[in-house]
TORDOBA-977276 format. One record per residue: residue number from 1; x, y negated, z of N, C-alpha, C in turn; residue in one letter. Coordinates in nm, 3 decimals, decimal comma, padded with zeros to 5 digits. Atoms other than C-alpha are relative to their C-alpha. Layout:
N
[site NUM [X Y Z] [X Y Z] [X Y Z] A] ...
***
This chain:
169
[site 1 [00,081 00,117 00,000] [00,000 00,000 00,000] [00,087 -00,125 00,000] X] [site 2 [-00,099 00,150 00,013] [00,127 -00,356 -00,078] [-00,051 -00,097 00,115] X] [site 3 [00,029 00,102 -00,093] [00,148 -00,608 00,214] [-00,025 -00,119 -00,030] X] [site 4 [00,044 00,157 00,056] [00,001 -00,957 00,170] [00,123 -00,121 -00,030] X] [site 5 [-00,116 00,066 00,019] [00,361 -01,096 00,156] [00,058 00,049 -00,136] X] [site 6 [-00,061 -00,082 00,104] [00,467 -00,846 -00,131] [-00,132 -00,052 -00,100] X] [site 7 [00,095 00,045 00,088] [00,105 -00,976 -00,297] [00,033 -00,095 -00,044] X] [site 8 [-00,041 00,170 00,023] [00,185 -01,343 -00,274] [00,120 -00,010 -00,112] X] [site 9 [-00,085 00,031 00,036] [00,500 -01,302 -00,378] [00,011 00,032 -00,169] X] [site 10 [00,027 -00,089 00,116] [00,426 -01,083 -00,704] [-00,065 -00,072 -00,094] X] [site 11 [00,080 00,134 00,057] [00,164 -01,359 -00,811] [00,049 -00,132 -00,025] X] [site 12 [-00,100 00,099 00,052] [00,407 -01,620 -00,795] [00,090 00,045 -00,105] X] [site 13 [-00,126 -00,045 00,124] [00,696 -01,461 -01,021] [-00,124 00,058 -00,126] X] [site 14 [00,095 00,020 00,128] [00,365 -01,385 -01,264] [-00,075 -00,062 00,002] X] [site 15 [00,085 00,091 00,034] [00,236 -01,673 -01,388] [-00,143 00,022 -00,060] X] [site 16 [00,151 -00,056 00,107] [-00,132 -01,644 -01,535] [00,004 -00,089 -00,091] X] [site 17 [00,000 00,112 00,124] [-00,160 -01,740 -01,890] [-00,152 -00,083 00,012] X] [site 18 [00,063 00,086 -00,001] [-00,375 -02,032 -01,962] [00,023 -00,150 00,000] X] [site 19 [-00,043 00,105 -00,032] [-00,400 -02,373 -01,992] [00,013 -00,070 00,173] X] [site 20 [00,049 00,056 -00,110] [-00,375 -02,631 -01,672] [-00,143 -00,155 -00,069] X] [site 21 [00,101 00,075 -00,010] [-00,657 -02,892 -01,596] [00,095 -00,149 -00,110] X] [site 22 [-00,092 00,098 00,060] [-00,372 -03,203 -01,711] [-00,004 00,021 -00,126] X] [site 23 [-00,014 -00,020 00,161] [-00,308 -03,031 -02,023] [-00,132 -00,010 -00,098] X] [site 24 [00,090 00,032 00,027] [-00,648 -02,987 -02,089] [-00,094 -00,163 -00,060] X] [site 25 [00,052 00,130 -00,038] [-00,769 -03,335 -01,993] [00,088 -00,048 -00,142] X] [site 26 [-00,115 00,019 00,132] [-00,438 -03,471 -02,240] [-00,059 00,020 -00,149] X] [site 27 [-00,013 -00,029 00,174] [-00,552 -03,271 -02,599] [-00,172 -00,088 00,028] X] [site 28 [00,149 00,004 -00,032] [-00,945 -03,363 -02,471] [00,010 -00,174 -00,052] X] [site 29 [00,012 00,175 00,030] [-00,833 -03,799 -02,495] [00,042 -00,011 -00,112] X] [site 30 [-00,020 00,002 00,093] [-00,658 -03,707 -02,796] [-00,064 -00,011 -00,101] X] [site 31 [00,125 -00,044 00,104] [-00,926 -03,564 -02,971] [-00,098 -00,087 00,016] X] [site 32 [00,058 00,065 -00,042] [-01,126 -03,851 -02,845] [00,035 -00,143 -00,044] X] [site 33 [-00,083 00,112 00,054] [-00,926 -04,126 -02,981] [00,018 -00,016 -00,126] X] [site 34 [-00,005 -00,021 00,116] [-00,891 -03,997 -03,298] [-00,110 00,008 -00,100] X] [site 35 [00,138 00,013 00,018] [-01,268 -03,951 -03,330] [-00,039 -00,140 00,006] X] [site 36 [00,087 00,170 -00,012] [-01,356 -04,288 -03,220] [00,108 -00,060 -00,145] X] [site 37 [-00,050 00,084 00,051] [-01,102 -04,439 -03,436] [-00,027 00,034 -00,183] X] [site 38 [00,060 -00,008 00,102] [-01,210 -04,214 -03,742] [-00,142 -00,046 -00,015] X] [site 39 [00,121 00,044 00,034] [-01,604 -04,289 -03,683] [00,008 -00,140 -00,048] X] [site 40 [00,008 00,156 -00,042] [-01,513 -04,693 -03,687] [00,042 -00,047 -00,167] X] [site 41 [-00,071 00,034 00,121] [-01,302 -04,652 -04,031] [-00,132 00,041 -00,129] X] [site 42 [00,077 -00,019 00,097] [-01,611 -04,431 -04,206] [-00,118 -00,079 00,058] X] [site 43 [00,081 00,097 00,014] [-01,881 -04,643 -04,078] [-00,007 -00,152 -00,074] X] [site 44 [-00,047 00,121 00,056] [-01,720 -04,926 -04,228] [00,015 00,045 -00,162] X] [site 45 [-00,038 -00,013 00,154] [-01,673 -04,778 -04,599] [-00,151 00,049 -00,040] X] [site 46 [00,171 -00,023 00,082] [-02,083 -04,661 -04,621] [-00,017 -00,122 -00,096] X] [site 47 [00,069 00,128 00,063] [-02,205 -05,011 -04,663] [00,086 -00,049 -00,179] X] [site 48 [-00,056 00,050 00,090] [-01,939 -05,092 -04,864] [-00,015 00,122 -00,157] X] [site 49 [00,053 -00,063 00,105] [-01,990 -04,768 -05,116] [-00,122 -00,014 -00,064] X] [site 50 [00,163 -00,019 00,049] [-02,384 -04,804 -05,139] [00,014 -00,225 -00,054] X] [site 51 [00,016 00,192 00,040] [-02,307 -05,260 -05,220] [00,114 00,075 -00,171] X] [site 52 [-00,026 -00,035 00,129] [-02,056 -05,064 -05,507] [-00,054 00,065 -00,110] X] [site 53 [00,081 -00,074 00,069] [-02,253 -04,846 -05,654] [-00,131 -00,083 -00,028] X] [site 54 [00,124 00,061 00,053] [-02,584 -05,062 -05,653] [00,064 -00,096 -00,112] X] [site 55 [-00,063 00,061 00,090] [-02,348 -05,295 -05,809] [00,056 00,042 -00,156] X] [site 56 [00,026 -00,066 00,100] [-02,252 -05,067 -06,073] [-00,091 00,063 -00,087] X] [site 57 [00,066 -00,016 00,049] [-02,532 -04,934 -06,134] [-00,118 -00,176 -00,095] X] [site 58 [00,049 00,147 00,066] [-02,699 -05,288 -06,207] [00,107 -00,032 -00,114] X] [site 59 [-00,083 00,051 00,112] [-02,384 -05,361 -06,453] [-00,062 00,080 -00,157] X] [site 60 [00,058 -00,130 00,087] [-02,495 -05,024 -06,627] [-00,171 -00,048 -00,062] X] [site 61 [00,136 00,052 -00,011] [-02,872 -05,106 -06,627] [00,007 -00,138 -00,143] X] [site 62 [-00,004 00,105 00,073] [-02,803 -05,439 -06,833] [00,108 00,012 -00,097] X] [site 63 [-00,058 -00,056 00,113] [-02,576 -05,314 -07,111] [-00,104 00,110 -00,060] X] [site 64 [00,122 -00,096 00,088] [-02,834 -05,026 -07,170] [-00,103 -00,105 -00,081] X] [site 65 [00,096 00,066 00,055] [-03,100 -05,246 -07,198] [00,038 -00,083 -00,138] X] [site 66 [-00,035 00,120 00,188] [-02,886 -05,492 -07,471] [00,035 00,110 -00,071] X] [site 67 [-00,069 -00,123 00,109] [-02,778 -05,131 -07,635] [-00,147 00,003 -00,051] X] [site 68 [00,172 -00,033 00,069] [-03,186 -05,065 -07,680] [-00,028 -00,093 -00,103] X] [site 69 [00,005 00,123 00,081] [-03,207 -05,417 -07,802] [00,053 00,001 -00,134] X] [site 70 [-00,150 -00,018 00,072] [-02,898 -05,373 -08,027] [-00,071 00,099 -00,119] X] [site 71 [00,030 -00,137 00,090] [-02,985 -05,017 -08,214] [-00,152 00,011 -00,008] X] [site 72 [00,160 -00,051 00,063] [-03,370 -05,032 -08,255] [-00,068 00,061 00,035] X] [site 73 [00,072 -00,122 -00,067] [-03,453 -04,825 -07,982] [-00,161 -00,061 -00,007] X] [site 74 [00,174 00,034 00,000] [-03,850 -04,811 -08,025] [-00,042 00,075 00,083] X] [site 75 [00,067 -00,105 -00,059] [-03,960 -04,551 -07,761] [-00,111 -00,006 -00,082] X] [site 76 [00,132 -00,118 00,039] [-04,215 -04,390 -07,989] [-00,069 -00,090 -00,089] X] [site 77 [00,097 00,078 00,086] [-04,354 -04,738 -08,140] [00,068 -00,046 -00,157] X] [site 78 [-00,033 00,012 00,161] [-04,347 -04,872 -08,530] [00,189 -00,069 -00,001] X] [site 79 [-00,075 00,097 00,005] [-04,100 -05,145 -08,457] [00,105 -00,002 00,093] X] [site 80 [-00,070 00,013 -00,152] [-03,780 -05,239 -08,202] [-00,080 -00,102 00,044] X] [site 81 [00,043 00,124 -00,054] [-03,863 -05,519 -07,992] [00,085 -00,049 00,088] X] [site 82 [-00,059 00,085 -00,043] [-03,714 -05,714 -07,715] [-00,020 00,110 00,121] X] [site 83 [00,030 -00,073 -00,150] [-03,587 -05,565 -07,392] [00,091 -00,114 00,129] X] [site 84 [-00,019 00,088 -00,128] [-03,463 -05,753 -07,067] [-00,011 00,065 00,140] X] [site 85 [00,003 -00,054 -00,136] [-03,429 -05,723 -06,678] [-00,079 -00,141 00,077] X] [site 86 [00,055 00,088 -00,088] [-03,637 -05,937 -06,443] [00,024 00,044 00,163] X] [site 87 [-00,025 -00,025 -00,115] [-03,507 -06,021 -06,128] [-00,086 -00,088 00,138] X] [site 88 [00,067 00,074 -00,141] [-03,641 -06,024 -05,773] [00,100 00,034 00,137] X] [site 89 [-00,120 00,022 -00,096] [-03,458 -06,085 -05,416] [00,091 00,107 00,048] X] [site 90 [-00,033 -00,165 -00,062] [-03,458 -05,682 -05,329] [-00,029 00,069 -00,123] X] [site 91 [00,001 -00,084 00,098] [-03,536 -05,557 -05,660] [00,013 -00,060 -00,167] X] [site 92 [-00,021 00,049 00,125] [-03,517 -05,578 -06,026] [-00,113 00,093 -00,125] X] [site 93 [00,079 -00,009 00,078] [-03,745 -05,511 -06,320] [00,042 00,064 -00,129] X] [site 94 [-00,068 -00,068 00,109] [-03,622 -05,288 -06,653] [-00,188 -00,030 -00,113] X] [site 95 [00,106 -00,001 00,009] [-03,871 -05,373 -06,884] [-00,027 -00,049 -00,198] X] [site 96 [00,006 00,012 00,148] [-03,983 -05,409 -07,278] [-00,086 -00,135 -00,062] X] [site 97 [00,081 00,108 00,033] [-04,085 -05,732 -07,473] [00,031 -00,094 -00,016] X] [site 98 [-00,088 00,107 -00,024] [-04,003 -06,076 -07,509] [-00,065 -00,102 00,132] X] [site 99 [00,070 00,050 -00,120] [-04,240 -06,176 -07,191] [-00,008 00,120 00,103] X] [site 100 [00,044 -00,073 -00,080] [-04,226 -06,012 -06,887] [-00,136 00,028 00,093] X] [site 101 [00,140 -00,004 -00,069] [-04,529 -05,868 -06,735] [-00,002 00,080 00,104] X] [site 102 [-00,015 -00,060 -00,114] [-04,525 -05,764 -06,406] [-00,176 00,091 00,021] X] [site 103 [00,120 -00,127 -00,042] [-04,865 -05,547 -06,445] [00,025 00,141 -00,110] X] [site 104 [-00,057 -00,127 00,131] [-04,698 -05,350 -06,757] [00,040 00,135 00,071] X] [site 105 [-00,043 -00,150 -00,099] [-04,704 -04,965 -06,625] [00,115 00,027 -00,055] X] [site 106 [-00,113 -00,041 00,009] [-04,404 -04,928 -06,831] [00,097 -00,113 00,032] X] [site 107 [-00,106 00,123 -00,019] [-04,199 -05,203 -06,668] [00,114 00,168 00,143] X] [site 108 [-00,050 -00,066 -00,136] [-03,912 -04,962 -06,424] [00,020 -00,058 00,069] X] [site 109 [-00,082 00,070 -00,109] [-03,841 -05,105 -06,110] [00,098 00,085 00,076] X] [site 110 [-00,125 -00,054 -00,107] [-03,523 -05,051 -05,895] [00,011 -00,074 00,083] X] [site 111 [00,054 00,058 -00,124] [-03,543 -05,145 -05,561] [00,198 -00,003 00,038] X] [site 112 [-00,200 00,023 -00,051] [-03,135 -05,320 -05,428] [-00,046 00,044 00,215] X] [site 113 [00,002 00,007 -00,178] [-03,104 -05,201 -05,045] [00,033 -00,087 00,046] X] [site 114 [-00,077 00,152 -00,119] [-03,084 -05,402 -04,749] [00,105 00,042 00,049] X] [site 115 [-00,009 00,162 -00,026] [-02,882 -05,600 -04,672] [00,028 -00,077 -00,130] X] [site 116 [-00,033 00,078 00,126] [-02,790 -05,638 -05,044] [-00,108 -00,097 -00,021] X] [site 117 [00,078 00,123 00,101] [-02,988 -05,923 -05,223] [00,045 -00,049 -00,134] X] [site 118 [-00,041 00,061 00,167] [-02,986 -06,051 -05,600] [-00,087 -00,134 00,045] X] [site 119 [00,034 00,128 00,069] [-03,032 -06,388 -05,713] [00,057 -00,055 -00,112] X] [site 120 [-00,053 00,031 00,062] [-02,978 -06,537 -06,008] [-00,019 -00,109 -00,079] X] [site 121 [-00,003 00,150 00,033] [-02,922 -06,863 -06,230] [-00,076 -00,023 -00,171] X] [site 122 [00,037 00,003 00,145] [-03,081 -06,756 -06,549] [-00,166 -00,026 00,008] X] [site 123 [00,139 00,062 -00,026] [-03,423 -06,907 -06,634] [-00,104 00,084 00,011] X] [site 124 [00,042 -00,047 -00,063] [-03,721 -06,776 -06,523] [00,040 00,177 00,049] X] [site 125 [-00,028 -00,152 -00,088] [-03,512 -06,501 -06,313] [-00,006 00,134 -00,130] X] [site 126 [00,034 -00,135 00,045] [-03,497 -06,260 -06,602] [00,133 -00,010 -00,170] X] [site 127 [-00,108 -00,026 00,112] [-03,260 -06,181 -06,894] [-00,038 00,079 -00,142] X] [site 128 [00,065 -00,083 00,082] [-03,397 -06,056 -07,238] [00,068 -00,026 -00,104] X] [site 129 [-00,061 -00,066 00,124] [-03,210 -05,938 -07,527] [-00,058 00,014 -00,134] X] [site 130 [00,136 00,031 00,180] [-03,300 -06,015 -07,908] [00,013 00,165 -00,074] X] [site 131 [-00,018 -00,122 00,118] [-03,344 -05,700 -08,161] [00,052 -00,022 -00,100] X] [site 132 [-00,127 -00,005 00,125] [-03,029 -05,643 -08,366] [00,062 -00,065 00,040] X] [site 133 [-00,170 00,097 -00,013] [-02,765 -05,879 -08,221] [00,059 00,041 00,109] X] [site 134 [-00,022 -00,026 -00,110] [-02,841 -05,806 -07,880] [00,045 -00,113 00,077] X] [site 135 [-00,013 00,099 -00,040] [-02,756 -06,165 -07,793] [-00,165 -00,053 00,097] X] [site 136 [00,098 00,045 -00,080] [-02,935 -06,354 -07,541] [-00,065 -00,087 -00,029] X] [site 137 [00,097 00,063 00,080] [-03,269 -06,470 -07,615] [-00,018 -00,127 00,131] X] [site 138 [00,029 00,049 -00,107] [-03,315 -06,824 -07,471] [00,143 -00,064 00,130] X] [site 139 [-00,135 -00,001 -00,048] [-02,928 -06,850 -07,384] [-00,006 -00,175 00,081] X] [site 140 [-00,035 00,118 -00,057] [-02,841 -07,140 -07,141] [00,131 -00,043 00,070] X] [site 141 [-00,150 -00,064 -00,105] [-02,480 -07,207 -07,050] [-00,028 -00,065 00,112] X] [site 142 [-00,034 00,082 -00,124] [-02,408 -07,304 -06,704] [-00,137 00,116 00,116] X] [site 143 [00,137 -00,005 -00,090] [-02,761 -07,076 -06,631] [00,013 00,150 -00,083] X] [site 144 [-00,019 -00,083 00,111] [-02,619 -06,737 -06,702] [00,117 00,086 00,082] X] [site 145 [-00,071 -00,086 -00,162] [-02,496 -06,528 -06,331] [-00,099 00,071 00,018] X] [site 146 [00,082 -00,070 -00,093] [-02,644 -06,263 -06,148] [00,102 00,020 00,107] X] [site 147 [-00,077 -00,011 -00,092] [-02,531 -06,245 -05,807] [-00,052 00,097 00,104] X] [site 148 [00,067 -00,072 -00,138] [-02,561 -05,921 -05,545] [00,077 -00,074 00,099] X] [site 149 [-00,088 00,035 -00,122] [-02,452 -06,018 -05,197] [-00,062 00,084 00,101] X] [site 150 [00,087 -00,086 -00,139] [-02,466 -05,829 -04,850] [00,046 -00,089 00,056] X] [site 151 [00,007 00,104 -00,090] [-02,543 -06,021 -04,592] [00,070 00,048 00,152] X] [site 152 [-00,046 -00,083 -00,121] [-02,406 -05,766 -04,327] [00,170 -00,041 -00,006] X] [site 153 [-00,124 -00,027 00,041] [-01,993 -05,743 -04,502] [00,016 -00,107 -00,059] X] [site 154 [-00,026 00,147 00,090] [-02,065 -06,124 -04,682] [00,095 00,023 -00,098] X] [site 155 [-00,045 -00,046 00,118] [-01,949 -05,912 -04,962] [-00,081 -00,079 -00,145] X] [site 156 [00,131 00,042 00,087] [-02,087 -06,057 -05,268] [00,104 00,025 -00,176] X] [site 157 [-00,065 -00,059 00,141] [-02,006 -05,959 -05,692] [-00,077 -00,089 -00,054] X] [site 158 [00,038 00,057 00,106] [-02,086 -06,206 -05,980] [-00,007 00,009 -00,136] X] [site 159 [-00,013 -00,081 00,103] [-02,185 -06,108 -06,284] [-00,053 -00,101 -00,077] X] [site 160 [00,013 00,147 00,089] [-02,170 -06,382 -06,559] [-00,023 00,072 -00,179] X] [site 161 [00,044 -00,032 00,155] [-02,348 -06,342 -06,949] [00,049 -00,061 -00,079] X] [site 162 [00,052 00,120 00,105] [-02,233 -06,518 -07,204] [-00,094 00,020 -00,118] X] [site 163 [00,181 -00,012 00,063] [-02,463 -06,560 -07,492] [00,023 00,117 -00,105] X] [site 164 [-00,002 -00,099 00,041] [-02,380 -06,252 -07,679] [-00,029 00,142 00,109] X] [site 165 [00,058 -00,092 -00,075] [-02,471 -06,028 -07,364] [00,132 00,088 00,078] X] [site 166 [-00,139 -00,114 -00,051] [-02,089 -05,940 -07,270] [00,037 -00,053 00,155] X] [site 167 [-00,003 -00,020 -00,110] [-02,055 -05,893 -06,914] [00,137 -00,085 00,036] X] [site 168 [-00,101 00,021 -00,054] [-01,803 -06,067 -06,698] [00,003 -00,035 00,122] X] [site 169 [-00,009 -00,037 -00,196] [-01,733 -05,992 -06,289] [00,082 -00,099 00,028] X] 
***
């Protein structure tokens, strides 16, 4: 039989594997530091992906439309006609004609998220494209921006027409 002195002693010269509480505690602030400091870096690049992408996509959006203009696209009818974008503070208007009509079932809307906002300097708020040149019908210099901005990152992109319909940021 082993005496409680020959126990003790036996348990000291074998250590038990495992971590201690210190060491523990230690990888635990690590991993805690590194977390906070990654959540802080990707919360900060959302806003800013979804203000690029709406932004791109709006660049996209208004070259199609002067391409329809341009080549004769007729969805389905005799003739081309006139196509354009009409803009509003949170959204924007895709739409066929040389008047916009906001009861036209085929007008598309695309809705800009908040905090983004459009505004822009072209006359009544809307941009319409002639058939075959693709130049801007109605051209005004000085009146001839679209502007997104977020109001959260006071990020903001300018997007300038001149009177042939060629884009410039």
């Amino acid at each position: 039989m082993i005496s409680t002195k020959q126990f003790f002693l036996h348990k000291k010269n074998h250590r038990s594997s495992g971590f201690t509480l210190v060491e523990l505690l230690l990888v635990m602030g690590i991993i805690g530091v590194l977390f906070t400091i990654s959540s802080l870096l990707l919360l900060n690049l959302i806003p800013k992906a979804s203000f690029t992408t709406q932004s791109e996509v709006l660049i996209s959006q208004i070259r199609q439309q002067q391409l329809k203009a341009m080549t004769g696209y007729t969805e389905g009818f005799d003739e081309s006609d006139y196509y354009g974008i009409h803009f509003q503070d949170h959204s924007y208007s895709i739409f066929k004609g040389q008047d916009y009509d906001p009861q036209d079932p085929n007008n598309y809307v695309v809705g800009v998220e908040e905090p983004n906002q459009l505004s822009t300097t072209f006359p009544n708020q809307q941009v319409i494209f002639i058939p075959g040149s693709g130049e801007i019908f109605g051209y005004l210099f000085g009146q001839n921006s679209i502007t997104l901005s977020n109001s959260n990152t006071k990020e903001s992109l300018t997007i300038s027409l001149n009177k042939y319909g060629v884009t410039t940021e």
